[in-house]
C-alpha positions in Angstrom: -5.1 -31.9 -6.0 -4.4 -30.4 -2.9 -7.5 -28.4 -2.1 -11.3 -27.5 -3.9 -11.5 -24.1 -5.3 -14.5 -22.5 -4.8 -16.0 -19.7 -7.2 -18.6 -17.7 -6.4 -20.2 -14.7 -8.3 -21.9 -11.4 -7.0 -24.9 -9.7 -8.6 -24.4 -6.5 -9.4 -26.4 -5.4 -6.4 -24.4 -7.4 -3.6 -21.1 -5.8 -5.5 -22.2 -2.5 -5.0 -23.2 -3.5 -1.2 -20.1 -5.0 -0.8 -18.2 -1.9 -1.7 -20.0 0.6 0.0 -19.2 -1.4 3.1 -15.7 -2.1 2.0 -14.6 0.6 0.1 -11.3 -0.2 -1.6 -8.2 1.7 -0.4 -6.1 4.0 -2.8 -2.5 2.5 -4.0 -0.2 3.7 -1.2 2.8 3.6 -3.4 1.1 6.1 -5.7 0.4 8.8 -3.1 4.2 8.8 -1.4 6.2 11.9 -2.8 8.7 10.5 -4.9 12.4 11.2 -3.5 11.3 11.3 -0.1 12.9 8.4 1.1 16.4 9.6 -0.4 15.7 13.4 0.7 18.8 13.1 3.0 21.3 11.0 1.4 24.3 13.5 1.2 23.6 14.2 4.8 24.3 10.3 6.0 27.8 10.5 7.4 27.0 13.8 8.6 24.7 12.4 11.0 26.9 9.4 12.4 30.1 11.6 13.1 30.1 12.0 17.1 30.2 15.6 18.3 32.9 15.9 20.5 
């Protein structure tokens, strides 16, 4: 065994102390705009070619 596990519980009390001080964070992935990050694909070699 390579280290003790510890378990603790919370009371339904310190859980909702624990969460008012830490509130949990919504999922990041679900508030990006889908296609964003490929918005500008067509665009790409546009964007390298050198004016001039």
């Amino acid at each position: 065994m390579i280290g003790k596990v510890t378990e603790w519980k919370m009371t339904p009390e310190e859980l909702d102390a624990y969460r008012k001080k830490y509130p949990p964070k919504p999922d990041q992935t679900k508030l990006r705009k889908r296609g964003q990050a490929f918005a500008d694909i067509h665009t790409y070699g546009n964007r390298r070619k050198k004016n001039g």
